[in-house]
Every structure is written in C-alpha cells, then in structure tokens.
N, C-alpha and C positions, 0 to 999 in steps of 0.2 A: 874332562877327566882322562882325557888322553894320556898325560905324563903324569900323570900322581903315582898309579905304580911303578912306572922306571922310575922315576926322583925315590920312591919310599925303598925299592931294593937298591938303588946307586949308594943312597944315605947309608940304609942298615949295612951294607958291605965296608962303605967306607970305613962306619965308627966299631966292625968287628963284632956286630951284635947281632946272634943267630933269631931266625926267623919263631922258636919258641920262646925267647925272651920278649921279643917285640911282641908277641900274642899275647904271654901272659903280663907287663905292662900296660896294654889295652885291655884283656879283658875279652881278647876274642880267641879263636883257634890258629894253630899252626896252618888247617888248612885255608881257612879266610886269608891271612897272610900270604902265605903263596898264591893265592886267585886274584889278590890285588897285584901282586909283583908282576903275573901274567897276563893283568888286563882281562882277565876273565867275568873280573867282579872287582868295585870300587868299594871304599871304605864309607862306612853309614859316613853320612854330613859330621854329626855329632861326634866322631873322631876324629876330626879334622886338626879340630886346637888341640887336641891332646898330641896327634902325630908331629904336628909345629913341634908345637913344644918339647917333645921328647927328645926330636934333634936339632934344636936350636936354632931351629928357621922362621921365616913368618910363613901365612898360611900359602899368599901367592908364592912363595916359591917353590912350595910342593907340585903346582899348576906348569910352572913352566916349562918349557922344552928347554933342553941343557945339550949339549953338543959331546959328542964322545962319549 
C-alpha cells in the first residue's frame, strides 16, 4: 500500500478534482482523503474498485510505483 496514496493524489491533481469531491464521490471525508494522500492511512479494500474506476485505471495501477 505504499503507492496508492501517491497514485490517488498524482491522479486527483492530474484530472483537477479537489480532495472534497473525491471524498464526497466515495463516501468518505476530506480528511480520510488527505491521510490516504499522506500515507498516513490507506483506503478500506472495498474502495478500491470504486477509486479504479473513478479514474479510469485498473486496480493494479493504483499499487504501482510511478516515477516523478
């Protein structure tokens, strides 16, 4: 679970979608958002397909280490 919050804030910055809309889409809070962004705390399992899918990835891509 190392890179799923860099991939999840790399993504939400890429596609310009602030950290309350990604919250209220999930279902969670602003500040769950940001503690995943910061590695402080990972997203339950069970949003995993929904975070794929919100930005059009698959789920192992959330997983991977990305460069820059």
């Amino acid at each position: 679970m190392v890179y799923i919050g860099k991939n999840i804030k790399r993504l939400r910055q890429e596609r310009g979608i602030r950290q309350a809309d990604l919250a209220r889409a999930l279902g969670v809070t602003c500040q769950a958002v940001s503690k995943w962004e910061t590695s402080a705390n990972s997203p339950d399992v069970a949003l995993i397909p929904k975070i794929a899918e919100l930005f059009g990835i698959s789920i192992n891509e959330l997983f991977e280490e990305k460069s820059g």
